[in-house]
DRENTI-833643 format. One line per 5 residues: number of its first residue (from 1); their letters; for each residue z, x, y of C-alpha. Coordinates in steps of 0.001 Angstrom, whole numbers, plus 524288, in hexadecimal, padded with zeros to 5 digits. Layout:
! DRENTI-833643
NUM = A = Z X Y; ...
//
This chain:
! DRENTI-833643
1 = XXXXX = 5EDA0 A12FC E0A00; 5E3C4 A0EBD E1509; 5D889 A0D20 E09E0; 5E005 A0556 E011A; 5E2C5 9FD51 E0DB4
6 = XXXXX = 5D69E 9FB73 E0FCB; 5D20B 9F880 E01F0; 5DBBF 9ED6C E015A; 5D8D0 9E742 E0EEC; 5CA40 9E80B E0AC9
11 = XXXXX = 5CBD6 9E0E4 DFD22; 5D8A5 9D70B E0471; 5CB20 9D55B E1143; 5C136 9D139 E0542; 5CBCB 9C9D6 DFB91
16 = XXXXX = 5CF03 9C05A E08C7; 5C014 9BE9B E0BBB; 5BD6D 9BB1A DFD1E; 5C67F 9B112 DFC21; 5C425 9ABDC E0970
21 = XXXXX = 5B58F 9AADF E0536; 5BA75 9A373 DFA83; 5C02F 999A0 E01EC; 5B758 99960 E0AE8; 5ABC9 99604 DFEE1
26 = XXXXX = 5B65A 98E1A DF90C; 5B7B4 98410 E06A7; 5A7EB 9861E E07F7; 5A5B9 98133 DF958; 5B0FD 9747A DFBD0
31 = XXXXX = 5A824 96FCD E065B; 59C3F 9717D E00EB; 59F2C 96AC1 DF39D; 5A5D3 96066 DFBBC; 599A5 95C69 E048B
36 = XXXXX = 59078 95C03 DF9B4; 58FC9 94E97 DF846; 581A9 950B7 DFF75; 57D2F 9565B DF290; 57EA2 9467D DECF8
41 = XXXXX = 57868 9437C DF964; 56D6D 94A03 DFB8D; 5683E 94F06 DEE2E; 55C97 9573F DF160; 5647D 960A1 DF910
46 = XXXXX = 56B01 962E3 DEB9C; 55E3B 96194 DE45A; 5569F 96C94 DEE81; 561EE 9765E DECE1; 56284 975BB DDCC5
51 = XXXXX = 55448 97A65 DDEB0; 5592A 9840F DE92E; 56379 9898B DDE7E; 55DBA 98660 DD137; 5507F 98564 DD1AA
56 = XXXXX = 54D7E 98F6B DD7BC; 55597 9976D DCF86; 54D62 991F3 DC3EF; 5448F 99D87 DC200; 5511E 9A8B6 DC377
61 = XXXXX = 55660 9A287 DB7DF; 54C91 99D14 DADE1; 54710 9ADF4 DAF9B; 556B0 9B30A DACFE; 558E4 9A997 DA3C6
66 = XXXXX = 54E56 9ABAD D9C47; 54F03 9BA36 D9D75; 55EB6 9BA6B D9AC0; 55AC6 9B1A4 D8D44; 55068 9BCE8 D87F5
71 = XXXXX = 55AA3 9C638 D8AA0; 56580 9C038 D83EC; 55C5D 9BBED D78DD; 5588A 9CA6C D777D; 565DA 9D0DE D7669
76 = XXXXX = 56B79 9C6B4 D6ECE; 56287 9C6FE D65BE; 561B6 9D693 D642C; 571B9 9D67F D62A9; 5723A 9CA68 D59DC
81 = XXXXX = 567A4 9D07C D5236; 5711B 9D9E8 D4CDC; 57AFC 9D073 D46B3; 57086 9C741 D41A5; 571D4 9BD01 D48DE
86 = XXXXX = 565B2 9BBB0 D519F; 5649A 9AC85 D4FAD; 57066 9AB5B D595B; 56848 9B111 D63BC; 56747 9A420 D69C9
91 = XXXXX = 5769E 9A236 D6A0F; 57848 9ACA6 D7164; 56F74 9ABFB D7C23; 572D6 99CA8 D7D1A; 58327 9A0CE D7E65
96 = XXXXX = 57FF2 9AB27 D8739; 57741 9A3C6 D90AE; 57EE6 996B7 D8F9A; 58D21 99DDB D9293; 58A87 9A971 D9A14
101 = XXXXX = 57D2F 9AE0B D9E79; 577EC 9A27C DA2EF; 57FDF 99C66 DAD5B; 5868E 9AAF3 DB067; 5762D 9AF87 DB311
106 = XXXXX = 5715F 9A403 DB5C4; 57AB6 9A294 DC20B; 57B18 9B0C4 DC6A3; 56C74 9AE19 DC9C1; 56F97 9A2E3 DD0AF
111 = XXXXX = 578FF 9A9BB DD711; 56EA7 9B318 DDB5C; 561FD 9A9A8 DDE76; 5674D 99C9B DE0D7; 57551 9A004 DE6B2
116 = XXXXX = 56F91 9AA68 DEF10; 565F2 9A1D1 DF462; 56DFB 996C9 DF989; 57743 9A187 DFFC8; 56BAD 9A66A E0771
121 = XXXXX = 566E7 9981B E0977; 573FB 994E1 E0EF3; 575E4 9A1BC E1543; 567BA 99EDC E1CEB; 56B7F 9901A E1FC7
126 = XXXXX = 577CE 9973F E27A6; 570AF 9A2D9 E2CAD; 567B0 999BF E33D4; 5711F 990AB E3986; 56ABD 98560 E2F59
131 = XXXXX = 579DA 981DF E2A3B; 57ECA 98114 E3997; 5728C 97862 E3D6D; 577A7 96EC1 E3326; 585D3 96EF7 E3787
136 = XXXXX = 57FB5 96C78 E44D5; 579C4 96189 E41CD; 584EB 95B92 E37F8; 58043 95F26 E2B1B; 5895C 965C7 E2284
141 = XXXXX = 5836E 9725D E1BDC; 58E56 972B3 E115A; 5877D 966AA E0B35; 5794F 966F5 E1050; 575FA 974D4 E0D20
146 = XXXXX = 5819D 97C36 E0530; 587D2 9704B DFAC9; 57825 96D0C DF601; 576E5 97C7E DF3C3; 58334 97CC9 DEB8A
151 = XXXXX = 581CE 96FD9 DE2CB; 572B7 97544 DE22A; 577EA 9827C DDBFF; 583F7 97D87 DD4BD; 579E7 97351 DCE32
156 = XXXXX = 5706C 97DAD DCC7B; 576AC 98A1C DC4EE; 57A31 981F4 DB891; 56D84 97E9B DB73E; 56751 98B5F DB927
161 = XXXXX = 56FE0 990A9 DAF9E; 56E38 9872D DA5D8; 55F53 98AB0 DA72E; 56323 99926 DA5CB; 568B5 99894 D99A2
166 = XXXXX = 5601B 98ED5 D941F; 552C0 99A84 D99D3; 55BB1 9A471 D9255; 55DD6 99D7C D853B; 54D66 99BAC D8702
171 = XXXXX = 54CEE 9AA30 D8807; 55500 9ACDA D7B88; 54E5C 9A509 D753A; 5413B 9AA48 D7967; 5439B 9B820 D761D
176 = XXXXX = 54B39 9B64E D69A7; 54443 9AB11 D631E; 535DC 9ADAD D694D; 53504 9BAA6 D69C3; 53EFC 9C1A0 D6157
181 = XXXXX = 53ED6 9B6EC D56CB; 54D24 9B170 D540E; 54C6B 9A509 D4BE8; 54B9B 99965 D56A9; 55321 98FDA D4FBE
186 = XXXXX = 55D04 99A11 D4D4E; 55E21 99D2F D5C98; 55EDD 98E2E D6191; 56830 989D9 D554E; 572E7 994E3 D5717
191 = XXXXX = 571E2 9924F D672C; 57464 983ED D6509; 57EFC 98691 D5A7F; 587EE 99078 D6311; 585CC 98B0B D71A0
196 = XXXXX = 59085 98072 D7412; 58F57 9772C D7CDC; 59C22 9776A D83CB; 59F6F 98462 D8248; 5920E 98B1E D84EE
201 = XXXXX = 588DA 9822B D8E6D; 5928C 97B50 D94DF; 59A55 987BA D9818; 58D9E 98D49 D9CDD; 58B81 9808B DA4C0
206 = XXXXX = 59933 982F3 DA9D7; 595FA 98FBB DAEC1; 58A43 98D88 DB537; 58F52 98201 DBE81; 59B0D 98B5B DC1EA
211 = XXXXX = 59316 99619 DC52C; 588E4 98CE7 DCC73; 5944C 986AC DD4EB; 59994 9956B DD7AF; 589DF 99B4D DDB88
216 = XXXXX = 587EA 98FC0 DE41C; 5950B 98F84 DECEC; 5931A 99E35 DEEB7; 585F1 99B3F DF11B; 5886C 9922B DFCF7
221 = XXXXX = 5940B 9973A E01C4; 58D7C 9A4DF E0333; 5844B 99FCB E0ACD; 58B26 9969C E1309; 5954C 9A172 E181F
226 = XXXXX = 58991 9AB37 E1833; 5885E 9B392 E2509; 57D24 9AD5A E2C9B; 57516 9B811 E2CA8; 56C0F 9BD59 E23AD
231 = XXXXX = 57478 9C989 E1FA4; 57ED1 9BE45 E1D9C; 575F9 9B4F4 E15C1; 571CB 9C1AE E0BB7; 57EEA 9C5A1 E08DD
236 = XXXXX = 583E4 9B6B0 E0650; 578C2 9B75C DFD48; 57CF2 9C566 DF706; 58BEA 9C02B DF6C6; 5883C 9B39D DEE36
241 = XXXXX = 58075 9B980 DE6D2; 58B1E 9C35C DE1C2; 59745 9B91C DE5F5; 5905F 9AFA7 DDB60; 58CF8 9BAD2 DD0FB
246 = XXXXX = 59B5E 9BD4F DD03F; 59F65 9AF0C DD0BE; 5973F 9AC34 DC58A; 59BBA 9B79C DBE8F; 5AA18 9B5AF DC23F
251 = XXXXX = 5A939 9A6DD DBDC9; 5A31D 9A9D9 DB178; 5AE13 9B167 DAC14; 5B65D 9A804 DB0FB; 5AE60 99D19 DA9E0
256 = XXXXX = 5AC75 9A50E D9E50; 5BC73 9A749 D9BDA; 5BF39 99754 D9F05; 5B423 993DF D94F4; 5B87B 99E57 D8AAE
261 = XXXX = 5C707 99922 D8B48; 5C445 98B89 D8AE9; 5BB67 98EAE D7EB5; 5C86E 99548 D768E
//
């Protein structure tokens, strides 16, 4: 009787902290969207952390992209082969890149470079005192250091995804057309015949800007409420890393079942 006790004080001790934590992030992200206006203001704080976020993030996901294209290229050609229908390799790469793959990928690894790195840029700012010099001297951190880091990531993500899926559907193309030798104007047709605007790209878009506003408040907030130590700053980097993995796996589903039922 004692262990179940235990068991249920244990999971009641972490369900409280959880959704305190979510308040907590919840009240952190109010303020920091609502003293933002300094983005308008001052521009090239926005401008340096888009390069901070998505530039530097450039290289991570022109390589996956690309890679994730040849590989999607080479088993959907070696499964459409069977039914005859190799000239719609091109559709399928396109719909699975456009829907799925590309913002899902594209924002786990910004999850992992970019949203790791402004935890630990944050989590440094506070370990050294940086964020308390600046309240000492009347300067609000929220929206000098944390709101430019989220706009510069939000902004960012779609972006990177849309250059994901644009480095896969290269890659497809590539290793089916170039190298395996599918008809070209049998790959582009078909992909511009079955991808729909509204329902294809623009749920993609949708996607990505969710999942970019979801990896960047985790993002800050893990490093704003970070321990200031470095034992603290590493696992606020480890927890938004796998807090934004979920989240972007959580919200795809969620996405995915709005999408399909608004489609029927």
């Amino acid at each position: 009787m004692t262990f179940f006790r235990q068991i249920l004080s244990r999971l009641g001790r972490a369900t409280i902290n959880s959704i305190w934590r979510l308040g907590e992030a919840s009240v952190f992200m109010a303020r920091v969207v609502s003293r933002s206006s300094i983005v308008l203001r001052r521009p090239r704080l926005l401008v340096a952390e888009i390069h901070f976020a998505g530039v530097l993030s450039l290289v991570i996901i022109i390589v996956s992209g690309l890679f994730v294209g040849l590989v999607l290229g080479l088993q959907g050609y070696e499964t459409l082969k069977r039914y005859g229908s190799t000239g719609a390799v091109g559709t399928l790469v396109a719909l699975s890149l456009v829907r799925e793959l590309g913002p899902v990928v594209a924002a786990l690894l910004f999850a992992s470079r970019a949203g790791s790195a402004i935890t630990a840029k944050i989590g440094i700012m506070k370990t050294t005192e940086q964020l308390s010099a600046m309240e000492m001297m009347a300067v609000d951190p929220h929206a000098r250091v944390v709101a430019p880091m989220f706009w510069g990531g939000f902004i960012s993500m779609p972006l990177l995804a849309a250059i994901f899926s644009a480095m896969g559907i290269i890659g497809g193309y590539l290793i089916t057309v170039v190298v395996i030798g599918v008809d070209s104007g049998a790959f582009w047709s078909q992909m511009q015949s079955s991808v729909d605007f509204h329902h294809d790209i623009l749920n993609g878009v949708i996607k990505s800007v969710v999942f970019g506003a979801a990896v960047s408040a985790i993002a800050v907030y893990e490093g704003y409420a970070s321990v200031p130590t470095a034992e603290g700053v590493s696992r606020a980097v480890t927890r938004t890393v796998v807090t934004s993995a979920l989240a972007v796996l959580a919200l795809d589903f969620v996405l995915t079942a709005f999408m399909f039922t608004g489609a029927h």
